[in-house]
C-alpha positions as CSV (number, residue, x, y, z in Angstrom):
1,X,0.0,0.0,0.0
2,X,2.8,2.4,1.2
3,X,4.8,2.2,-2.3
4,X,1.2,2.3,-4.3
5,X,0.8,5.9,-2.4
6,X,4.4,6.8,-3.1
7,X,3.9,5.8,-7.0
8,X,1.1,8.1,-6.8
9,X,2.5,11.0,-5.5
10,X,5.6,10.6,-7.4
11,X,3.5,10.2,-10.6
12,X,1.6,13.5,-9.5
13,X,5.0,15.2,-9.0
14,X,6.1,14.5,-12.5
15,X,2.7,15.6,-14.5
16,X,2.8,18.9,-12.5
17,X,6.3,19.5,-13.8
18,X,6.0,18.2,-17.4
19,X,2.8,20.9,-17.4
20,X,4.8,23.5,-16.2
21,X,7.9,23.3,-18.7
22,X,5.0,22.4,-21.5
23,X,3.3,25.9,-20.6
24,X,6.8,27.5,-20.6
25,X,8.0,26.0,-24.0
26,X,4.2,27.3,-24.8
27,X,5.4,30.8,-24.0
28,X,8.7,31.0,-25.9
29,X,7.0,29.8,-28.8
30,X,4.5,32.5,-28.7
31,X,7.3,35.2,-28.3
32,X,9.6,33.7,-31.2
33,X,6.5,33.6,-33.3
34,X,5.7,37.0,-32.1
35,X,9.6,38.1,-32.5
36,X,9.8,36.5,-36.5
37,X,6.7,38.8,-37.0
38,X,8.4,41.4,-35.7
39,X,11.8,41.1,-37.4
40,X,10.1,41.2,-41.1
41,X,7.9,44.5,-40.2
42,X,10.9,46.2,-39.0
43,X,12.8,44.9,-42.2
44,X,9.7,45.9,-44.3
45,X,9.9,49.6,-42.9
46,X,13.7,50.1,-43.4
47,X,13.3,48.6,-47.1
48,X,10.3,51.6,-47.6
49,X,12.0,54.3,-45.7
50,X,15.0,53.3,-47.7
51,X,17.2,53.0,-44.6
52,X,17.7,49.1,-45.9
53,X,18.8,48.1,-49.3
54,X,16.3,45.7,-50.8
55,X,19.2,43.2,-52.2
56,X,19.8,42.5,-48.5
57,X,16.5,41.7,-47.5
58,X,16.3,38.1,-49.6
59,X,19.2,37.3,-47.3
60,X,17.6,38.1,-44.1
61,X,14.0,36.6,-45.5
62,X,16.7,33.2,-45.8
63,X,17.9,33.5,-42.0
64,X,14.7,33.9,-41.0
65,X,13.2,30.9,-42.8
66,X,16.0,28.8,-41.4
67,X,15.4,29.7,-38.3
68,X,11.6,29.1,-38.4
69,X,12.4,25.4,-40.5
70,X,15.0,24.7,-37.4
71,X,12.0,24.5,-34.8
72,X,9.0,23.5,-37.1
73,X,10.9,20.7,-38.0
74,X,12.4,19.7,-34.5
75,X,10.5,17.2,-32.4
76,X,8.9,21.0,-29.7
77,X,7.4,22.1,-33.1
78,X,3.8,21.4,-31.7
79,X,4.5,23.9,-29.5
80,X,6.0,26.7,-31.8
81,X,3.5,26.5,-33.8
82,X,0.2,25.6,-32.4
83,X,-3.2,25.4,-34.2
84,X,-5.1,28.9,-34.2
C-alpha cells in the first residue's frame, strides 16, 4: 500500500512539472512567433523608408526561414507553432 501511495504522489509530481515546462515551452513559442513577425515589419519599414537596401532583404527573408524550419521541424514544433 505504502509504495502504491508513493507511485502516486511521485507520478503526480512529474505531470505537474511536465505541465509546467510544457506551458513554458508554450510561452517561448508565442514570443519567437511573435519576434519573427516582428523582425520582417521592421525589415519591411527600413526597405520603404530606404534605410535598408532591398538586395539584402532576400538574405535576411533566408535567415529567418532557417530559423523558423530549425524548430517546425524539430521534435517541440507542436509547441512553436500551435493550431489557431
Amino acid at each position: 500500500m505504502e509504495q502504491a501511495k508513493e507511485l502516486q504522489e511521485f507520478g503526480s509530481s512529474l505531470l505537474w512539472k511536465v505541465s509546467n515546462e510544457e506551458q513554458s515551452l508554450r510561452q517561448n513559442a508565442i514570443s519567437f512567433e511573435s519576434f519573427i513577425r516582428h523582425i520582417r515589419s521592421m525589415i519591411s519599414s527600413l526597405v520603404a523608408q530606404k534605410l535598408l537596401d532591398r538586395s539584402l532583404t532576400s538574405k535576411y527573408e533566408e535567415d529567418l526561414q532557417r530559423a523558423i524550419c530549425i524548430i517546425a521541424e524539430g521534435d517541440v514544433a507542436a509547441f512553436f507553432f500551435p493550431a489557431k
